[in-house]
C-alpha positions in Angstrom: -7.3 13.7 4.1 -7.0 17.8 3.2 -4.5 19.7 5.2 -6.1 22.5 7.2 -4.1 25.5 8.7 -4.8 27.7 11.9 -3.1 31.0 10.6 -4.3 34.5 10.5 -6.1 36.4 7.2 -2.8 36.9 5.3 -4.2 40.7 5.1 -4.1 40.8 8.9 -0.9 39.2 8.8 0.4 42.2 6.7 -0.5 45.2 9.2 1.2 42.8 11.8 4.5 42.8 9.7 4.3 46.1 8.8 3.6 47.7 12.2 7.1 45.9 13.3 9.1 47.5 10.5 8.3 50.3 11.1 9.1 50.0 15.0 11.8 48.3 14.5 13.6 51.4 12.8 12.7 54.0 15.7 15.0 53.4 18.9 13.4 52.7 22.4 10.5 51.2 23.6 8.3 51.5 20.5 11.0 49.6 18.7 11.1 46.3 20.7 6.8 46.4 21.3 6.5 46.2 17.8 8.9 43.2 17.7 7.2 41.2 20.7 4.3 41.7 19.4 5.3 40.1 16.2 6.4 37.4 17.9 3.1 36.6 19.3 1.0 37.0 16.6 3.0 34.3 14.9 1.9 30.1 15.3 2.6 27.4 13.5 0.7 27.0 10.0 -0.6 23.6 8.8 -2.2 20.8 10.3 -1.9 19.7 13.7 -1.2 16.2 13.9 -3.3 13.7 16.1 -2.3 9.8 16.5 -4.1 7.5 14.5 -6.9 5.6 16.3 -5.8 1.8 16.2 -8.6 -0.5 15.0 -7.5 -3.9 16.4 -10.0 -6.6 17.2 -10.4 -7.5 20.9 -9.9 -11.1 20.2 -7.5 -13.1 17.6 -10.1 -14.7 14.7 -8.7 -18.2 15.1 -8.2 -19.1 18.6 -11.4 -20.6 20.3 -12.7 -22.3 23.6 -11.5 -26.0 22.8 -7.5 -25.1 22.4 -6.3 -24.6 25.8 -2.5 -24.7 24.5 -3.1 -20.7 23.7 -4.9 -18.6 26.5 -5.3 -15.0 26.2 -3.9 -12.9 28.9 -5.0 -9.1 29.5 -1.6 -8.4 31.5 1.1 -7.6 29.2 3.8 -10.5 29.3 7.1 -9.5 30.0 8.7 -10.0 26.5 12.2 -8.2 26.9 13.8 -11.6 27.4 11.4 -14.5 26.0 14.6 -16.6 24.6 15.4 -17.1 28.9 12.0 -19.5 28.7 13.7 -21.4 26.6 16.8 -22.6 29.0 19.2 -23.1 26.5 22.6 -20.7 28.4 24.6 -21.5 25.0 21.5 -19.2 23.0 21.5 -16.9 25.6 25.0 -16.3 25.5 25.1 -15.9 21.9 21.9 -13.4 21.9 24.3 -11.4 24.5 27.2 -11.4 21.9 25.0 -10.5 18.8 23.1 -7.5 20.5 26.9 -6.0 21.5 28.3 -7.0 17.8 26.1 -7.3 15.2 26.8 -4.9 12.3 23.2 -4.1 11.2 22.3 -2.8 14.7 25.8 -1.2 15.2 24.6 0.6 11.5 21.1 0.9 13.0 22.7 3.1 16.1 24.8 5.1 13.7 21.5 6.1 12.2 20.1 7.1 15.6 23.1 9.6 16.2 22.4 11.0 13.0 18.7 11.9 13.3 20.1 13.2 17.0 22.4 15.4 14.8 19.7 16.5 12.0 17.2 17.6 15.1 19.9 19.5 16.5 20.5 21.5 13.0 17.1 22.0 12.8 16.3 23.5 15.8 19.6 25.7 15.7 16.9 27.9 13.3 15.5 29.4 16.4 18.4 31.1 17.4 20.4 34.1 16.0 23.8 33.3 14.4 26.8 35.5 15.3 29.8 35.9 13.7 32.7 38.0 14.6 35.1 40.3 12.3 37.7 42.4 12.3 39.8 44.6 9.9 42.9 46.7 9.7 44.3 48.5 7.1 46.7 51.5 6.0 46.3 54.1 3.6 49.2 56.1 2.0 48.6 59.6 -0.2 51.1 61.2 -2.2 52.0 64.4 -3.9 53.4 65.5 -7.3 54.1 68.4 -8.7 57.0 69.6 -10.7 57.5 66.4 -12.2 58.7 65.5 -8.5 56.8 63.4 -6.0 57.0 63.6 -1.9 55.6 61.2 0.9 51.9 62.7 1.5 49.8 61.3 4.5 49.5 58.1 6.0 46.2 56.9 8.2 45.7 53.5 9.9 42.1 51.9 10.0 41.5 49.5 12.4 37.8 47.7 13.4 36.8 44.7 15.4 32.9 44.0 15.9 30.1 41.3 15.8 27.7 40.6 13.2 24.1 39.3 13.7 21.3 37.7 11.9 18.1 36.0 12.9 14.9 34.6 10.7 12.1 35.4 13.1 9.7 32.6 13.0 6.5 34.3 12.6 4.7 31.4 11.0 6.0 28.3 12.3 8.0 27.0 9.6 10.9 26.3 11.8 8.8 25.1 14.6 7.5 22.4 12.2 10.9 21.3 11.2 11.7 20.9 14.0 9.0 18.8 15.3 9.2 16.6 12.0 13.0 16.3 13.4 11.6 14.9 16.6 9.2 12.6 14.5 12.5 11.5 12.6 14.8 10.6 15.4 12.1 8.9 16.8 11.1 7.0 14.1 14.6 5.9 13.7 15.1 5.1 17.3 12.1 2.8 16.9 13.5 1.3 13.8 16.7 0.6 16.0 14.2 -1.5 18.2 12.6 -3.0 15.3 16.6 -4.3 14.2 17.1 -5.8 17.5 13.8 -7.6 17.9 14.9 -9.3 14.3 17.8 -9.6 15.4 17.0 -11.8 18.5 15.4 -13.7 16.3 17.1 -14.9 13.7 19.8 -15.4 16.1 17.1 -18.1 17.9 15.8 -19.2 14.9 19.4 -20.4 13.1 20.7 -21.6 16.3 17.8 -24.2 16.8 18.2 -24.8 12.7 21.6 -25.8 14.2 20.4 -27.9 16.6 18.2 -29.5 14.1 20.4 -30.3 11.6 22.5 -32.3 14.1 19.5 -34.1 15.2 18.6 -34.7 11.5 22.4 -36.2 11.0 22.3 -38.3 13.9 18.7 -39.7 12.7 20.5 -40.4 9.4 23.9 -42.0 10.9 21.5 -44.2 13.1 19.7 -45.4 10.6 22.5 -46.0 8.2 24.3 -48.3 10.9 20.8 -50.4 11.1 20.9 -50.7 7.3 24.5 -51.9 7.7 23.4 -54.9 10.0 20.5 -55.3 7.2 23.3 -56.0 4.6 26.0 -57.6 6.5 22.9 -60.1 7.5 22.0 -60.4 3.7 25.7 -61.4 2.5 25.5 -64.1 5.4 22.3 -65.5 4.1 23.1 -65.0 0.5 26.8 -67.0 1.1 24.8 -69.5 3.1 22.6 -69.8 -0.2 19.9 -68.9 1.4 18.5 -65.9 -0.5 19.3 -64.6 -3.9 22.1 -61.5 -4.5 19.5 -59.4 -5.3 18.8 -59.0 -1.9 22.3 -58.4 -1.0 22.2 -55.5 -3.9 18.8 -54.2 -2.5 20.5 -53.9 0.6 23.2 -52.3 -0.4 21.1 -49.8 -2.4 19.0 -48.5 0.3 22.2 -48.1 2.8 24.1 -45.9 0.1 20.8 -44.1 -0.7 21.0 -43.3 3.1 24.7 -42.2 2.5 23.8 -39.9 0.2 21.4 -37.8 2.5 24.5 -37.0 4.8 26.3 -34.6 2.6 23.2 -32.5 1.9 22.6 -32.6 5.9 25.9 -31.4 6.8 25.8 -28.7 3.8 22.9 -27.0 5.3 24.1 -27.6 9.0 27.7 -25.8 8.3 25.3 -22.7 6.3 23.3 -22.7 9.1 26.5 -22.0 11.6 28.4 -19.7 9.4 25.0 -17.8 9.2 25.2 -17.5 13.1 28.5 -16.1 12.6 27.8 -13.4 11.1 24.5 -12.4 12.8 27.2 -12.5 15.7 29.7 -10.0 13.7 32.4 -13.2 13.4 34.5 -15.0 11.0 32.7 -17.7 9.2 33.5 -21.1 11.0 34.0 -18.9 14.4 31.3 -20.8 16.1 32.1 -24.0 15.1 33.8 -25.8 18.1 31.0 -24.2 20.5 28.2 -25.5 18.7 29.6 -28.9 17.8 28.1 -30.7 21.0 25.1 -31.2 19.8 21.5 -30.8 22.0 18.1 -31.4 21.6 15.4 -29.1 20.5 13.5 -27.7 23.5 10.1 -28.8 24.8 7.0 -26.9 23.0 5.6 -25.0 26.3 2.2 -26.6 27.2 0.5 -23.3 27.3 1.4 -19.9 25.3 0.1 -16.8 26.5 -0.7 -14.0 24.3 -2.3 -10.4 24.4 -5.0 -9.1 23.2 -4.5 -7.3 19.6 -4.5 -4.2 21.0 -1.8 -4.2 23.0 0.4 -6.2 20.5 0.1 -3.6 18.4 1.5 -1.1 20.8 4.5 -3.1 22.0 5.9 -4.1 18.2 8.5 -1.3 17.0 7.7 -1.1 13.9 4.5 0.3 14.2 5.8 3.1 15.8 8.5 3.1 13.1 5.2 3.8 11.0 3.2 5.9 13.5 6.2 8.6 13.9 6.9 8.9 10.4 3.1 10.0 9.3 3.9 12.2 11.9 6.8 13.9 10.9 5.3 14.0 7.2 2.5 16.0 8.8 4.7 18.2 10.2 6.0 19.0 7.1 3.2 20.1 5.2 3.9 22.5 7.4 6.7 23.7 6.2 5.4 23.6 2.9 2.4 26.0 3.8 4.7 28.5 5.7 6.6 28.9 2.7 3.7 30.6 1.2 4.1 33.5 3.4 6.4 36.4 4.0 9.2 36.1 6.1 11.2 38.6 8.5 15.1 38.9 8.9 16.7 40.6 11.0 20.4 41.8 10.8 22.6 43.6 13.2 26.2 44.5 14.1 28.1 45.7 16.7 32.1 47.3 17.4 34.5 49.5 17.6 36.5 51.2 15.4 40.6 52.8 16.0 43.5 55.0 14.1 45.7 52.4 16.3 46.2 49.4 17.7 46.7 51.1 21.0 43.9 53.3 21.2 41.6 50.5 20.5 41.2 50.3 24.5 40.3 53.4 25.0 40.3 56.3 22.4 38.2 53.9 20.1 34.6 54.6 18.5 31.6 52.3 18.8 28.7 51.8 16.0 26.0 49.4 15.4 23.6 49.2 13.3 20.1 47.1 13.4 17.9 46.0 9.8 14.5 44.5 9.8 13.9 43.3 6.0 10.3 41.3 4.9 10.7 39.1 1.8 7.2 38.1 0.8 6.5 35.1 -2.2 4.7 37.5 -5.2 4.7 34.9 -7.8 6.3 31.8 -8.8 4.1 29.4 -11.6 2.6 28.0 -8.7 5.7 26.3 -7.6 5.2 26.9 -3.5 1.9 25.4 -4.3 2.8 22.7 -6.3 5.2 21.8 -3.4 2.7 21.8 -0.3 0.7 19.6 -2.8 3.3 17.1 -3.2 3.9 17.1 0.7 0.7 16.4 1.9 0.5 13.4 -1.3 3.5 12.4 0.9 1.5 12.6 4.1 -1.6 10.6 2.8 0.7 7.5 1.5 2.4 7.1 4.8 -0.7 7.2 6.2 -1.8 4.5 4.4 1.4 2.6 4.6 1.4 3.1 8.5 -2.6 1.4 8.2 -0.8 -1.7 5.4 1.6 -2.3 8.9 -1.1 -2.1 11.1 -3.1 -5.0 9.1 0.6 -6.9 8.1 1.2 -7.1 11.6 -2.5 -8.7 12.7 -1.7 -11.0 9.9 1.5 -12.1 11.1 0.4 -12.9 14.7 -2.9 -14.7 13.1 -0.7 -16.9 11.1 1.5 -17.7 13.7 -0.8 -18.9 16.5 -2.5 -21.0 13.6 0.7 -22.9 12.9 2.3 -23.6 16.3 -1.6 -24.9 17.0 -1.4 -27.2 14.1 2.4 -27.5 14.6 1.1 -29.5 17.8 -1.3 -31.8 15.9 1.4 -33.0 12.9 4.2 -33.7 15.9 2.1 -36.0 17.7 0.7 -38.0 14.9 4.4 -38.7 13.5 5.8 -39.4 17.0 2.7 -41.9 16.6 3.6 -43.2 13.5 7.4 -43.4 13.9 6.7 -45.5 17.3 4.8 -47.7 15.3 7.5 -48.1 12.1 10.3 -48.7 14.1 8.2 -51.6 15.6 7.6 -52.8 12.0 11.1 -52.5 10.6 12.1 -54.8 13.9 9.7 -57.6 13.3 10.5 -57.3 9.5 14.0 -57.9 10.0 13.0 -60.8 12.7 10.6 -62.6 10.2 13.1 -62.0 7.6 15.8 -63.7 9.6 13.6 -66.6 10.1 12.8 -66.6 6.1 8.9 -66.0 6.6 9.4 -63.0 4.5 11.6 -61.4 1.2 13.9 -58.7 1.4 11.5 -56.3 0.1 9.7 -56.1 3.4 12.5 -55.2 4.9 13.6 -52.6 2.1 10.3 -50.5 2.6 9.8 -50.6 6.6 13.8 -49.1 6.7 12.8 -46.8 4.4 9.5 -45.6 6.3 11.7 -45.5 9.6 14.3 -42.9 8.1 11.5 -40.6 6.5 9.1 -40.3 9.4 12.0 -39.9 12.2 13.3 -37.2 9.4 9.5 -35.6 9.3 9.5 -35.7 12.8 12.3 -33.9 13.7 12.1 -31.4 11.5 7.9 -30.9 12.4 9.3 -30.3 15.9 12.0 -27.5 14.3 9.1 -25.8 12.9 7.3 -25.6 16.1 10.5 -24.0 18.1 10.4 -21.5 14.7 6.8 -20.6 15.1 7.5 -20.2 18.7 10.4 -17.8 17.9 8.1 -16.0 15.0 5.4 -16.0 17.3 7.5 -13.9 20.0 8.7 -11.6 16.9 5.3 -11.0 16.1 4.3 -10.0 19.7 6.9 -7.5 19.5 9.5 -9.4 22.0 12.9 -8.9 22.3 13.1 -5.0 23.2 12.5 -2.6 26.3 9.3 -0.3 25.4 9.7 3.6 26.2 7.4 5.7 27.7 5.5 7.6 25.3 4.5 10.4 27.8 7.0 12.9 26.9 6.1 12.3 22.7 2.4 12.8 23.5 3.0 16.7 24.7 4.5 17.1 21.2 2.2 15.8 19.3 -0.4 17.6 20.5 0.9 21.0 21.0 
């Protein structure tokens, strides 16, 4: 998209700049028309920026009539909070901790006073800077003559006064730092927003990893106490005569492959915790005692309402992380283009001047003096151009990259709402199945009691039992993290701002 500008002829500009000059040198009135009207023949060059349009669909592509588990809602859902639907007061509490004393936000804050700061330096441009001075000194003459020398005068200089300078912003360059500033700090602030809704998160989603872990171990330590009863049942029969010791060895291999699952379990359950930790700003191992209790995972809500597209894309952050950064680039082709024209200083001082300290109150001298200089780009290989050229090259890529979010963040939702639907469909087949293995691996060990059938039976209905109850739990962790992703993705987990007091900026 070409950059356009709304400034004078250069040419008119000119008899503007001159016309000051030379009424800035001649005392009175004259003098300080020719500045005000200098001052309002000046506005900001470059483009004006305007919003981007967003073109979201008014429905998501892969929800239709016949799910009723996902309903679409044209009031916007109160999101701040969504972990509280959840009823777990141990996540809650640790959200609370992590949002107080988690080191990226605490660096994402930092950040935040930081543009604060950099707005503040830029807009100290549109204001004179002052400095004050002062001087003494003493002078000493002498005579010779004769080859003798005598004590000639002494004289005492003494001066005290304030010095003034001031870059008149005739063509906005200042202006548009300024409001790229404003862009800045709040793109930042929305990137501080963006941190916290990831943070919540992953706080949620390693928690319930916790959780499922433990319920993964406990699946495992069940099972492996049934395969004990398998094998003490096998030595019995097998000292009675009554089956062969390969049974007993079958037996025994099946509960130590069992065994052998635990460690693994328990490695990823104590990475899971120490990852807590430090989303939580703690020591590794911190959490340990507080989480050892154990729970369940949380019932899957029957129904999930969502927004339209639309307004998703106007609650997540970091869209506006994306929006307010095209607009501060804008703002800065700008600057680029007002660096192509002349510029006005003005200089001044002020103060008084004494023989001595004492008559500095009132036998003292006052000066001043008052400088109006232009300083106008003649030639320079093309650099300045170069420069607005590279700019607005910068402008046109974050637009593109705020457009790449835009679709990246459709995406996301559509994946999502796709996988906590079919999430639903895998758990209640394997709840299904497992029902109907355990009921297997009971009358296999019954029959094989009774010697209707061999061990083997026994060996693969034990084995089915472990990997569906395994499957299932961890099919019914991966619908608690698509319901956490699916919060993420609506932009949950932060307080949205009124954008009121940005849209005067942006268009102004």
């Amino acid at each position: 998209m070409p950059f356009v500008t709304n400034s004078l002829p250069l040419y008119s500009r000119y008899k503007h700049w001159m016309s000051a000059v030379f009424h800035l040198g001649m005392p009175g009135v004259g003098g300080l028309m020719g500045l005000a009207g200098l001052l309002l023949s000046g506005c900001a060059v470059g483009p004006h920026y305007h919003k981007p349009e967003l073109n979201a669909p008014e429905h998501w592509s892969r929800l239709d009539s016949a799910n009723h588990s996902i309903t679409y809602t044209h009031e916007a859902e109160d999101l701040r909070e969504w972990w509280l639907k959840l009823e777990e007061p141990l996540l809650s509490e640790l959200i609370d901790e992590a949002l107080k004393a988690n080191l990226d936000l605490r660096k994402a804050q930092a950040r935040l006073r930081e543009a604060r700061a950099r707005r503040a330096m830029a807009a100290s441009a549109y204001y004179p800077s002052v400095s004050a001075s002062g001087s003494a000194s003493r002078r000493q003459s002498t005579k010779s003559g004769g080859g003798n020398s005598s004590g000639g005068a002494v004289s005492n200089a003494l001066s005290a006064g304030f010095d003034a300078s001031w870059e008149v912003d005739v063509f906005g360059g200042i202006r548009r730092s300024v409001e790229a500033a404003d862009a800045d700090e709040a793109s930042v602030e929305a990137s501080l927003n963006d941190t916290q809704v990831s943070l919540v998160a992953e706080v949620a989603r390693n928690y319930f990893e916790v959780r499922s872990f433990q319920i993964r171990l406990g699946i495992a330590r069940s099972n492996l106490e049934s395969q004990t009863e398998t094998l003490q049942l096998t030595e019995l029969r097998s000292q009675a005569g009554l089956v062969s010791v390969q049974d007993v060895e079958q037996a025994k291999s099946v509960r130590e492959q069992t065994l052998s699952h635990l460690p693994s379990l328990e490695s990823s359950l104590a990475a899971a915790e120490h990852s807590l930790d430090i989303l939580l700003g703690k020591l590794p191992g911190s959490l340990h005692a507080r989480l050892a209790s154990g729970g369940e995972l949380p019932p899957m809500p029957s129904r999930i309402a969502v927004g339209i597209p639309a307004e998703t894309l106007r609650q997540r952050p970091d869209i506006r992380v994306a929006e307010r950064k095209l607009a501060a680039e804008t703002a800065r082709v700008g600057v680029a283009t007002a660096a192509l024209y002349p510029s006005l200083n003005l200089s001044g001082s002020v103060g008084i001047e004494a023989l001595t300290q004492a008559s500095m109150g009132n036998g003292f001298g006052f000066f001043y003096s008052l400088l109006g200089g232009v300083a106008a780009p003649v030639f320079q290989g093309g650099r300045l151009r170069a420069q607005l050229e590279v700019q607005d090259a910068v402008r046109e890529q974050t637009l593109l990259g705020y457009e790449q979010t835009v679709l990246a963040a459709l995406q996301e939702v559509e994946d999502v709402l796709v996988a906590i639907v079919r999430n639903r469909e895998r758990a209640e087949a394997l709840e299904r199945a497992v029902e109907a293995a355990k009921n297997a691996a009971l009358l296999a060990r019954q029959r094989y009691g009774a010697g209707v059938i061999d061990f083997q039976s026994v060996v693969d209905t034990e084995r089915s039992v472990l990997s569906l109850e395994d499957s299932l739990a961890s099919t019914r962790a991966d619908g608690i993290f698509a319901l956490i992703r699916l919060y993420k993705a609506l932009g949950g987990g932060w307080s949205p701002q009124t954008e009121s007091s940005q849209a005067g900026k942006d268009n102004s």
